[in-house]
C-alpha positions as a printed NumPy array, in Angstrom:
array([[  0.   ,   0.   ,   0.   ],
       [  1.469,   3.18 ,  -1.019],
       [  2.503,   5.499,   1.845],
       [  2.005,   9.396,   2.161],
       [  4.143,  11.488,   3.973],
       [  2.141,  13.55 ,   5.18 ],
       [ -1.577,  14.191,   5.374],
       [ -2.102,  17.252,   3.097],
       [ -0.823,  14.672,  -0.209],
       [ -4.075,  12.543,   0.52 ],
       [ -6.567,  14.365,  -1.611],
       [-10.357,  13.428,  -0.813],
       [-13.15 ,  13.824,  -3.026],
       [-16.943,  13.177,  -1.534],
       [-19.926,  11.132,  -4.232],
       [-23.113,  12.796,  -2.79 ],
       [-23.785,  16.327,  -1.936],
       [-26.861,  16.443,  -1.084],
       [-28.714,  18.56 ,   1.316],
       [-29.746,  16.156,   4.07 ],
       [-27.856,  16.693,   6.441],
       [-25.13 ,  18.616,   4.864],
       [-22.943,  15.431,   5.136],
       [-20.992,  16.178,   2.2  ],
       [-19.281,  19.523,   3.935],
       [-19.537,  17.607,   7.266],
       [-17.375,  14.903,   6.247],
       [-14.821,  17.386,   3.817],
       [-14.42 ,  19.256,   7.724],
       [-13.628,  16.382,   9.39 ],
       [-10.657,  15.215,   6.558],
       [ -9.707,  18.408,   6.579],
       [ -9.3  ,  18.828,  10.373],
       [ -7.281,  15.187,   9.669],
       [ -4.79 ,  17.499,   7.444],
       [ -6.593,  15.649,   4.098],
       [ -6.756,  17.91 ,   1.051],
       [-10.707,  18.552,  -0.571],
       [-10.64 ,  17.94 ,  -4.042],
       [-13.95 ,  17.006,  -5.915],
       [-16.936,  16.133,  -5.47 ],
       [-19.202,  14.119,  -7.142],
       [-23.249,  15.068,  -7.584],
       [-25.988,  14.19 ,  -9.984],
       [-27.782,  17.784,  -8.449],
       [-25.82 ,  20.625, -10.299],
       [-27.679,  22.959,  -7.306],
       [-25.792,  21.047,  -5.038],
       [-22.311,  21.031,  -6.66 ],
       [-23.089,  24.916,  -6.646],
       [-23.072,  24.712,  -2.93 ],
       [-19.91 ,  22.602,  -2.766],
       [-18.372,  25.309,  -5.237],
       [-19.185,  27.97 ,  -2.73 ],
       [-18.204,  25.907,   0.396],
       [-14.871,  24.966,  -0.923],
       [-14.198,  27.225,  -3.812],
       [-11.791,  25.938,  -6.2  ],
       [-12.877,  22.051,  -5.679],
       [-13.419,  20.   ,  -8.882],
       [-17.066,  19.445,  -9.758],
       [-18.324,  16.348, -11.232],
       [-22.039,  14.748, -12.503],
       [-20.804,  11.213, -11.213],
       [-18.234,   8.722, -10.356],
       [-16.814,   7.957, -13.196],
       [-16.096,  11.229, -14.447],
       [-14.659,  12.055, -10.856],
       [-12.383,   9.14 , -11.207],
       [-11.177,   9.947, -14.867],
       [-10.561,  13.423, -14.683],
       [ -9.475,  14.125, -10.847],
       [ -6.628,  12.916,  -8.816],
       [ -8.271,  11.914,  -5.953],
       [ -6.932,   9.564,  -3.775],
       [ -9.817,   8.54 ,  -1.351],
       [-13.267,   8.433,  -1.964],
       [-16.118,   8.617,   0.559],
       [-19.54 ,   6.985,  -0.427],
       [-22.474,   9.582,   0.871],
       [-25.247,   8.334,  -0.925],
       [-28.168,   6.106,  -0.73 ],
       [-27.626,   2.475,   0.869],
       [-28.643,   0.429,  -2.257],
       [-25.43 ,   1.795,  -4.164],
       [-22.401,   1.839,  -1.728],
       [-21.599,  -1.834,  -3.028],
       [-21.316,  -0.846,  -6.782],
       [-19.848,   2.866,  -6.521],
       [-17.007,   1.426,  -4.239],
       [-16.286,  -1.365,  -6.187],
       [-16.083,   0.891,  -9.199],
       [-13.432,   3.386,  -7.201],
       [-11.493,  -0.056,  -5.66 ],
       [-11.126,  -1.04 ,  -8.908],
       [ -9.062,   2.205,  -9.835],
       [ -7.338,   2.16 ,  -7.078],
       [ -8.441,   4.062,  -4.79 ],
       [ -9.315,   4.356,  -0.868],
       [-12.701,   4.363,  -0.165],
       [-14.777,   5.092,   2.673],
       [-18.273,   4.366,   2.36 ],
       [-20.818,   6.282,   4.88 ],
       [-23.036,   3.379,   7.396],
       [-23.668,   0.965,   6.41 ],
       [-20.678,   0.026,   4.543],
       [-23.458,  -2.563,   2.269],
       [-26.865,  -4.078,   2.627],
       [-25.812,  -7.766,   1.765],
       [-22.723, -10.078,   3.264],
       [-22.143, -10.992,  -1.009],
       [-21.974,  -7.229,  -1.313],
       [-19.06 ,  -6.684,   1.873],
       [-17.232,  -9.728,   0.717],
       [-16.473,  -8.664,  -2.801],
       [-15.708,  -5.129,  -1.758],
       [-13.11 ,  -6.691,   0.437],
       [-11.737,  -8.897,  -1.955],
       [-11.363,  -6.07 ,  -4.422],
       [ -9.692,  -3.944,  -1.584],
       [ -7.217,  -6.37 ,  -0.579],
       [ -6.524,  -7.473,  -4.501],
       [ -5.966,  -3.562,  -5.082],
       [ -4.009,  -2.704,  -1.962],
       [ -6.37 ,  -0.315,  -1.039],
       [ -8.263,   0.758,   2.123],
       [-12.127,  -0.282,   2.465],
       [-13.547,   1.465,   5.977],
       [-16.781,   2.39 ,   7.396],
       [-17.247,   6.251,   8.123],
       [-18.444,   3.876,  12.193],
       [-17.882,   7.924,  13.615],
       [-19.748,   7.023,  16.356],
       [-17.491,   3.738,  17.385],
       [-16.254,   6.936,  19.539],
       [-19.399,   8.456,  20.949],
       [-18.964,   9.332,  24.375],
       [-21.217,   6.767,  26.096],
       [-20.049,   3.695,  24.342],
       [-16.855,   4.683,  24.994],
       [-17.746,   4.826,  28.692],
       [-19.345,   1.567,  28.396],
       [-16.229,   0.029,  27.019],
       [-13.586,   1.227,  29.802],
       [-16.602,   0.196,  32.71 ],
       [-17.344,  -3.268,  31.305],
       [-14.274,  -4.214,  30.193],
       [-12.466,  -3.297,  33.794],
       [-15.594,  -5.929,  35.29 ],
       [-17.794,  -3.259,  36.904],
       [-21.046,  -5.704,  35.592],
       [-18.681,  -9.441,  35.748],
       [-19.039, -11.088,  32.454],
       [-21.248,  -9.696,  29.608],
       [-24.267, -12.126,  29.488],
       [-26.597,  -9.978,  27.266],
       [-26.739,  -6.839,  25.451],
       [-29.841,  -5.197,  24.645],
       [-30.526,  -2.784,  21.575],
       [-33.098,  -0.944,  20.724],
       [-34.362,   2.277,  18.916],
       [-38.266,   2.405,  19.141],
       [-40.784,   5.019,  18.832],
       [-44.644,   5.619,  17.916],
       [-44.042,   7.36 ,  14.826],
       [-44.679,   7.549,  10.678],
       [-41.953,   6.625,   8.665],
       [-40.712,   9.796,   6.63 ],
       [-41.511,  10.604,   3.179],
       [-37.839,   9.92 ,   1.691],
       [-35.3  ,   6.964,   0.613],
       [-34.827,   5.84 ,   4.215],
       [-38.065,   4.285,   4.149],
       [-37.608,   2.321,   1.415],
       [-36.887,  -0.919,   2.217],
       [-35.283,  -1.808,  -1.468],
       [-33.588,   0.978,  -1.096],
       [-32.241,   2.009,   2.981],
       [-32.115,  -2.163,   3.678],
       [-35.136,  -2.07 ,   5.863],
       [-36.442,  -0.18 ,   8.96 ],
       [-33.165,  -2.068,  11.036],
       [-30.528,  -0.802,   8.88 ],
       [-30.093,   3.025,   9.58 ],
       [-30.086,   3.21 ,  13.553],
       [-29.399,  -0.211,  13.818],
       [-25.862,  -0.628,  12.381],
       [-24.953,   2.023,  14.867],
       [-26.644,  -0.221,  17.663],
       [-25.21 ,  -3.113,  16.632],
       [-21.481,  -1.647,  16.092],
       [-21.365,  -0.714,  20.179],
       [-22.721,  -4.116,  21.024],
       [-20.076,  -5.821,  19.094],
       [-17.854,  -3.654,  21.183],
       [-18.897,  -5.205,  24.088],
       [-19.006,  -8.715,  22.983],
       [-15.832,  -9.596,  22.   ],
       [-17.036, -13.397,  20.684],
       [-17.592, -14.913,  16.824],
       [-21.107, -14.693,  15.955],
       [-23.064, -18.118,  15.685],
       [-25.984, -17.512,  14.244],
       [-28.591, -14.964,  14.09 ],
       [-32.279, -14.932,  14.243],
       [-34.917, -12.149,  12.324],
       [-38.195, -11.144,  12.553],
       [-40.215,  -8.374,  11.294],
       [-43.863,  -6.956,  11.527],
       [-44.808,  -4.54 ,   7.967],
       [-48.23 ,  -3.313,   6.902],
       [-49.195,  -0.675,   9.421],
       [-47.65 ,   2.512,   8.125],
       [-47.374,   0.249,   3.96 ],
       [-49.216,   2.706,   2.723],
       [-49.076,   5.941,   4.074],
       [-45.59 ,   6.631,   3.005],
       [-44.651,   8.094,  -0.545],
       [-43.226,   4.346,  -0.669],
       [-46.212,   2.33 ,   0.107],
       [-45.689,  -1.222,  -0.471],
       [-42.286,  -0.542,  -0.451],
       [-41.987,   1.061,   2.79 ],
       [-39.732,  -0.524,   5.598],
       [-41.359,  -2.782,   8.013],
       [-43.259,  -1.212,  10.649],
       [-40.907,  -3.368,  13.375],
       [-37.278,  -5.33 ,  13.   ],
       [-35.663,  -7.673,  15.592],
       [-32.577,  -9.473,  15.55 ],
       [-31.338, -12.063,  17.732],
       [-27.983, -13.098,  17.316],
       [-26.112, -15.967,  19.763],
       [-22.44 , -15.548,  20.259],
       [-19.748, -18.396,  20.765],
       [-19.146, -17.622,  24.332],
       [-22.711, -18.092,  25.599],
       [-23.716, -14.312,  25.011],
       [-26.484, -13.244,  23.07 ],
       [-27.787,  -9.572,  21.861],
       [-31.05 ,  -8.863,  20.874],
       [-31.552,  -5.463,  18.197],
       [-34.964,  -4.239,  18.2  ],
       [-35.95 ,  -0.765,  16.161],
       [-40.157,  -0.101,  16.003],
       [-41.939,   2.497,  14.463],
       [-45.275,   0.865,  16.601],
       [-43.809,   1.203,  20.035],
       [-45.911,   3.388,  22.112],
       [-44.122,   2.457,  25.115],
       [-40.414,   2.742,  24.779],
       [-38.368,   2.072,  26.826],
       [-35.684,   3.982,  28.966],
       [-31.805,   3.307,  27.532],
       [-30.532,   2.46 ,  23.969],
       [-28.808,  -0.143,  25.462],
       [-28.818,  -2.143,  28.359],
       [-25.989,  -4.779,  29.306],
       [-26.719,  -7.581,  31.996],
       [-23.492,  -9.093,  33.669],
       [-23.007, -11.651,  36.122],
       [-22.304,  -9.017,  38.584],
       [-24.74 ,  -6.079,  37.716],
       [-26.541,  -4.072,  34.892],
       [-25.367,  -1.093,  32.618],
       [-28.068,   1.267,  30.99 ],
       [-26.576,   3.577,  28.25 ],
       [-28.769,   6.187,  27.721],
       [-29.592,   9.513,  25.624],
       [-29.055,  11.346,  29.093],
       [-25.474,  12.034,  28.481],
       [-24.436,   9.2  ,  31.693],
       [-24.582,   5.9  ,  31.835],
       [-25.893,   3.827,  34.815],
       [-24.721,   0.542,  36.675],
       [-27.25 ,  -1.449,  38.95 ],
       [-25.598,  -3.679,  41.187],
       [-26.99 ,  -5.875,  43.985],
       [-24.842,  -7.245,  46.591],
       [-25.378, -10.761,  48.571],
       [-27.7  ,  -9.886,  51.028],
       [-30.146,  -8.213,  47.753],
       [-29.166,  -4.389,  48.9  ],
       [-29.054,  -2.668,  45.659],
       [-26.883,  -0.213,  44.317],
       [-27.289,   2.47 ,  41.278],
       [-24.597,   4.722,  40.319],
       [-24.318,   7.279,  37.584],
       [-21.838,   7.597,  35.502],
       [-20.385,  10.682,  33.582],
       [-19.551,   9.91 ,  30.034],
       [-16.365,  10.935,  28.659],
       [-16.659,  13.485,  25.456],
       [-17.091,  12.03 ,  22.477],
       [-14.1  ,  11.737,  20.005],
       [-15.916,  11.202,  16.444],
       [-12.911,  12.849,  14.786],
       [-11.128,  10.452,  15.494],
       [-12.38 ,   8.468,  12.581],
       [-10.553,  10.596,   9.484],
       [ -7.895,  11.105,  12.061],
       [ -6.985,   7.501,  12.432],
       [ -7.426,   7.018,   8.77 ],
       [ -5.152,   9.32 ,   8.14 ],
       [ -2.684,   8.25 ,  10.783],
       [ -2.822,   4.626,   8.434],
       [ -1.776,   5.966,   5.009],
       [  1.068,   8.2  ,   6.25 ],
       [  2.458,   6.193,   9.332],
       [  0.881,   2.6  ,   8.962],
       [ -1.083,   2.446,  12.484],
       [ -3.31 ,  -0.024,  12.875],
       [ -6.973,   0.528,  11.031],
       [ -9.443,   0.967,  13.551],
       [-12.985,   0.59 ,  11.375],
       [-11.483,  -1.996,   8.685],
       [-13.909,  -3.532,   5.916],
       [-13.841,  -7.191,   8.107],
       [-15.188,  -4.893,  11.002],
       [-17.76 ,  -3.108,   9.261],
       [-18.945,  -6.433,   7.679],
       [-20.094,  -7.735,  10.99 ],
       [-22.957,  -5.476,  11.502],
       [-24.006,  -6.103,   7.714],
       [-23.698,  -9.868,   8.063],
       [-25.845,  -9.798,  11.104],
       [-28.646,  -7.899,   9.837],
       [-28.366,  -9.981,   6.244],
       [-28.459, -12.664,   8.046],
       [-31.919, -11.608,   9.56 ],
       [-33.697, -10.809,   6.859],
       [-32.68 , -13.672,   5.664],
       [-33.956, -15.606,   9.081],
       [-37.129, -13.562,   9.018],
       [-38.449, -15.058,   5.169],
       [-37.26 , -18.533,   6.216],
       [-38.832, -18.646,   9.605],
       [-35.396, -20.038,  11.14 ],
       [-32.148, -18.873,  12.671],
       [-29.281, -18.664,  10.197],
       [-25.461, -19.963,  10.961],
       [-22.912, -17.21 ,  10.938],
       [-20.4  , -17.162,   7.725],
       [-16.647, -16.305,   7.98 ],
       [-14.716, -15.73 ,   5.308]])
């Protein structure tokens, strides 16, 4: 893999301007605070690549990927665009050799991650995840408290994301198109569990409730199910359970909650985190905890920090499969009515 030698000769270029958001100029700040140089952008919206003009003026505008890649000389590419096409646009920049980071989630199929990997590794390339929030404050909590045994051994870990609420009139909602209703919130969900369960995935069970909100979407039929879950059993003995609703009208308190052999952890939206603990003769304790500040940055920065001085990759392609493969895997589970074994490559 070729090295840099310093971060200003990695020139970025973004595929996907588009307003939601404002992704595009969030993710050209965070290379650039990483030292990377902004150098196109790709954008089927010419209103949009107006905008990028006037946010970075000077920057190489470009109708699509192809162009970008023939007449730039961009080094890494990040994927901002619908779900549906991060397989085939980063397979197209792979294949000319270039870096590519592809915004969550990295694909909507295992097939899809596995030849995007292959094509990495047979180009020398990086493949990562734009997994930001692998450094959100609370998880990051979670990670130094459970891993130093404040809870024992992790037995279960608890996801969820629900709500009472109509699905909104735009590609998210799709399910051909976003993955279904567990693929947005829930790779997120599932990357901090897999943080906390540091065990090979067995096999993973789906299931899925649609029809309530089918048809009063722009989407209709096509709209994501009304309610996902996934259960997925780990080699160790742990399990985690992902559950994101759109017909919960009584959600409950946390995003996650952790059950130990020694206590409980709640991660919540509060900005702390919580650990229940109950000692032999059933007192019980509750403690709040202060979560550290986040450290999203840390993302481009790390990147970086791998193309000029060869530290480790923290969000590699094998790492952002594992989220994908789990929720393939339970769609999958969910048409066939069974659980589905885990496949390593």
């Amino acid at each position: 893999m070729k090295r840099y030698k310093n971060p200003g000769e990695i020139k970025v270029g973004v595929v996907g301007y588009g307003g939601a958001f404002n992704m595009g100029k969030a993710h050209f700040a965070e290379m650039q605070r990483a030292g990377m140089t902004p150098v196109a952008v790709a954008e089927i919206d010419p209103a949009r690549l107006e905008a990028a003009s006037k946010d970075f003026p000077g920057i190489g505008t470009f109708k699509d990927l192809p162009t970008m890649l023939k007449k730039s000389d961009v080094d890494l590419v990040t994927l901002i665009t619908p779900h549906n096409t991060h397989a085939k646009l980063a397979l197209q920049a792979l294949a000319a050799g270039k870096h590519v980071v592809c915004e969550k989630p990295l694909a909507i199929t295992t097939a899809e991650c596995d030849a995007m990997i292959a094509m990495a590794k047979k180009k020398s390339v990086v493949l990562s995840t734009y997994h930001n929030r692998h450094w959100d404050g609370w998880i990051l909590g979670a990670v130094k408290h459970i891993g130093g045994g404040m809870i024992g051994d992790v037995v279960r870990v608890e996801a969820r994301m629900c709500g009472y609420n109509k699905p909104g009139d735009w590609w998210r909602s799709s399910r051909t198109i976003s993955g279904g209703v567990l693929y947005d919130w829930g790779v997120h969900l599932l990357e901090y569990g897999l943080q906390l369960i540091d065990s090979d995935i067995v096999e993973v069970s789906g299931f899925a409730k649609s029809g309530f909100w089918a048809n009063q979407t722009a989407w209709g039929k096509d709209t994501n199910e009304d309610e996902g879950q996934a259960i997925v059993r780990f080699r160790n003995g742990a399990f985690m359970s992902l559950l994101v609703s759109n017909i919960d009208s009584n959600p409950r308190r946390g995003m996650l909650d952790v059950t130990g052999t020694k206590g409980s952890y709640i991660i919540t939206w509060e900005g702390y985190n919580e650990c229940i603990q109950k000692d032999k003769h059933g007192n019980v304790t509750s403690t709040k905890l202060v979560n550290p500040p986040g450290e999203g940055h840390k993302f481009y920065q790390n990147v970086a920090d791998h193309l000029v001085k060869g530290e480790k990759l923290i969000i590699t392609g094998e790492w952002s499969r594992r989220p994908i493969h789990i929720l393939d895997l339970a769609c999958r589970s969910y048409k066939k009515g069974a659980a589905i074994k885990a496949k390593y490559k």
